[in-house]
Structure formats: structure tokens, C-alpha cells
C-alpha positions as CSV (number, residue, x, y, z in Angstrom):
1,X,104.4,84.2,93.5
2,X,104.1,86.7,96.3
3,X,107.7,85.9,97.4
4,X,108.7,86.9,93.4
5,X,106.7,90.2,93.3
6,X,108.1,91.3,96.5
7,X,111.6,90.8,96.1
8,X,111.7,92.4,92.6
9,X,109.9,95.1,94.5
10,X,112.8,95.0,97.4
11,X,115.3,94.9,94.4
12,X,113.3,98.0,92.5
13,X,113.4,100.0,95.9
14,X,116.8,99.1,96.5
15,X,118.5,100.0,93.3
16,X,116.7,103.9,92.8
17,X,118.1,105.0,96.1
18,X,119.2,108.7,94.9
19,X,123.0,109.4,95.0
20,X,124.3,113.1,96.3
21,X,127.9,113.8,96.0
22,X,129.9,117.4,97.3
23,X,132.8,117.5,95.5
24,X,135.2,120.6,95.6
25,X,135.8,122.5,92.2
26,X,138.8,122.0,90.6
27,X,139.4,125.3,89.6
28,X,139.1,128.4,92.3
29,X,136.7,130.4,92.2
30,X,137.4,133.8,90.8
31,X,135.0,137.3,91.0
32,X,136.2,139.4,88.1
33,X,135.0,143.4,89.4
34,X,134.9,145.4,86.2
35,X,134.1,149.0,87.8
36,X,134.8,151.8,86.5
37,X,134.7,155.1,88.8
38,X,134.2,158.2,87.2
39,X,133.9,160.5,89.8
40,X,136.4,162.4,89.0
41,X,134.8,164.4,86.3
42,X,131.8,165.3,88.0
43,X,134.5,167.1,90.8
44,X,135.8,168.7,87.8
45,X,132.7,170.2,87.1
46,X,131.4,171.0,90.4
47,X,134.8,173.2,90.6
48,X,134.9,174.9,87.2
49,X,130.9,175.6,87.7
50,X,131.9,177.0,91.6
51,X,134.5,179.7,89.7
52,X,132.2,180.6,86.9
53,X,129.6,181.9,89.6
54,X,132.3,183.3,91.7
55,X,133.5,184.8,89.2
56,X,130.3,186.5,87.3
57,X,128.3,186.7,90.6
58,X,125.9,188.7,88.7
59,X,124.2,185.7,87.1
60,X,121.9,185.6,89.8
């Protein structure tokens, strides 16, 4: 009886051993950058609001 129990119990052991498997994808691997730089309009204003004063320098 002993000799059953422990070789279902050697079987048990023997057949959860966990698996782990690295496998490469099959597709690359893409980064999609969707930025959008708008610094251009704040230079735009920086200059039109640098020739307003300049221009009325009374203001303050």
C-alpha cells in the first residue's frame, strides 16, 4: 500500500513540474511617438508682445 501511495505521489510531483518558455515575438516591436510641438506660437507671441511694448513704452 505504501509503495502505491508513494509512487502516485512520485507521479503527482512529477507531472506539475511548471513549464517557462521565452519565445521571440513574431512581429517587431514598434513605439508610435504622437507629439506634437507647438512652440512655435508661443515665440510668436513673445515677439509680437516685445514690439507692442517697444513700441508704446508708455504702458508702464
Amino acid at each position: 500500500m505504501r509503495l502505491l501511495i508513494s509512487s502516485c505521489l512520485l507521479l503527482l510531483t512529477v507531472a506539475c513540474t511548471p513549464t517557462v518558455q521565452v519565445n521571440a515575438p513574431k512581429e517587431p516591436i514598434t513605439i508610435n511617438l504622437n507629439v506634437k510641438i507647438e512652440h512655435e506660437i508661443r515665440v510668436k507671441v513673445d515677439k509680437e508682445l516685445d514690439e507692442l511694448f517697444a513700441d508704446d513704452s508708455n504702458l508702464f
